[in-house]
N, C-alpha and C positions, 0 to 999 in steps of 0.2 A: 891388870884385870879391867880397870878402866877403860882403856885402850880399844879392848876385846867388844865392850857392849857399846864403845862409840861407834867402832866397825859396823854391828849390830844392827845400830839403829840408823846408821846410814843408809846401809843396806836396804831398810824396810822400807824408806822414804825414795830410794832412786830408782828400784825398779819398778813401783810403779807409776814413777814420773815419767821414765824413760819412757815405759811402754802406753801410756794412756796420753802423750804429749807429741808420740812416734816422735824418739828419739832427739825429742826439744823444735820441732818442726811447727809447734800449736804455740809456741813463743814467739814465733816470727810475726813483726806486724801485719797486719791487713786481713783479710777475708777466711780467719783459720780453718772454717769449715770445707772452704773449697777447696784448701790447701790439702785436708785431711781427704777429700773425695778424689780428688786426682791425684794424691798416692796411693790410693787403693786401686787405680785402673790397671796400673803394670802387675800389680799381683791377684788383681781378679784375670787377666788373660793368660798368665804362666802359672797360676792353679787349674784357668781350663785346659792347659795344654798340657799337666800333667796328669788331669782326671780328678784334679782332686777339690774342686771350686767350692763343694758344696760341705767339705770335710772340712775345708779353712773356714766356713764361715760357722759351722759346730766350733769349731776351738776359738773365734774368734769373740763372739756374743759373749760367752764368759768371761775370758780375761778382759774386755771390756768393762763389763759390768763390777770385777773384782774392781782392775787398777783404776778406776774412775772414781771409786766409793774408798779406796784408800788415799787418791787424791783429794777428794771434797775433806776428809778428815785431818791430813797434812793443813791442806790450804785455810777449811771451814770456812770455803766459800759455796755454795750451794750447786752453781754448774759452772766450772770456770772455764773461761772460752780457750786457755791453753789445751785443754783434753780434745782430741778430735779422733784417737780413736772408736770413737762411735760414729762416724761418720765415716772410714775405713769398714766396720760392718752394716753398716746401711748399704754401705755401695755394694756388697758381698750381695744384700738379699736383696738389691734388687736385680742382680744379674745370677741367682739362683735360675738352675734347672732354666734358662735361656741362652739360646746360641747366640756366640760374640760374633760381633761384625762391626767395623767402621761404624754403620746406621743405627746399629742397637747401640755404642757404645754411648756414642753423642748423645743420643737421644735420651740413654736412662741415667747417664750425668746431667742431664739438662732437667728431666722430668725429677729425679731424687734433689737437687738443690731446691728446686721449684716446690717441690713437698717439704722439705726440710723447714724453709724459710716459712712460707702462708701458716702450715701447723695444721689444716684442715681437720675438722674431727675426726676420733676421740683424739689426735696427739695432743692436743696442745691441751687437751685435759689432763690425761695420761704422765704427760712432764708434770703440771701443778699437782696432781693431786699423791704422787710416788715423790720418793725421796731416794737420797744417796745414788751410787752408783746404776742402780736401775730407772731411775728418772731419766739419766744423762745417755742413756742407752736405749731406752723403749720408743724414743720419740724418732731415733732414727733409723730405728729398727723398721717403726711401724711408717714412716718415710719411704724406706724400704719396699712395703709389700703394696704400699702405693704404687710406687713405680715400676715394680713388678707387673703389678695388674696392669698398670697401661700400658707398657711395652707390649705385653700381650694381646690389649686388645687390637694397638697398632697395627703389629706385626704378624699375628697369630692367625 
C-alpha cells in the first residue's frame, strides 16, 4: 500500500518537472531561457506545417501555467530558472497567426529574448505583482505579443 502512494506521489512531482523543465533541458547550465526559446522553433515550424501553430499554443499556455505552479510548490522557490516552458509559449505567441521564414524566424527570437530579458512595461510588473505558476508564464506570454507586434510592424 505504501509502495502504491510512493508511485503516487512521484508521479505528481515528475510530470510536471518533466514538462515545465522540457524534459530536464532548464537544468542544463547557462542561459536556460534561450535554451527554452530555441526548442520551441523546430515545433513552432512543424506546427505551422501542419496547421496547427496556433492550437499548440491553446494547449500550451496552460499546461505552462499548471506545471510551473506545481513546480514553484515542489521546489517553493518562487520562479525557478530550471522551468523554461514558458518561454517554449512565448515563442508560440510570438510567431502566432505570422508567416514563418528564415527573416521572421531570427528576428522574433532575437526581438522575444530582447523583450523577455528588459521586462518593458506592464511585464516586469505583471511577474511582481502575480504569483505561482501564472507569474512565470504571463511575463513571457506578454514577451510574446511584444514580439508579435513588432514583427508585424516590421514586416507587415
Amino acid at each position: 500500500m505504501q509502495n502504491r502512494e510512493s508511485n503516487r506521489s512521484y508521479r505528481k512531482k515528475i510530470i510536471p518537472e518533466i514538462l515545465s523543465t522540457c524534459a530536464h533541458l532548464g537544468y542544463m547550465p547557462g542561459p536556460t531561457g534561450t535554451y527554452g526559446s530555441l526548442l520551441a522553433i523546430p515545433f513552432v515550424i512543424i506546427s505551422e506545417h501542419l496547421h496547427i501553430k496556433e492550437l499548440m499554443l491553446l494547449l500550451i499556455i496552460p499546461l505552462a501555467i499548471w506545471s510551473s505552479h506545481k513546480m514553484v510548490e515542489i521546489l517553493g522557490i518562487p520562479d525557478p530558472s530550471e522551468i523554461i516552458l514558458d518561454e517554449v509559449a512565448g515563442i508560440f505567441v510570438t510567431f502566432s497567426f505570422i508567416k514563418l521564414s528564415f527573416v521572421t524566424l531570427f528576428w522574433g527570437f532575437i526581438l522575444f529574448r530582447i523583450f523577455d530579458i528588459i521586462k518593458p512595461y506592464p511585464i516586469r510588473w505583471l511577474e511582481r505583482n502575480l504569483s505561482g505558476g501564472i507569474s512565470i508564464v504571463i511575463d513571457d506570454v506578454a514577451a510574446g505579443i511584444y514580439s508579435n507586434m513588432a514583427l508585424r510592424l516590421f514586416f507587415l
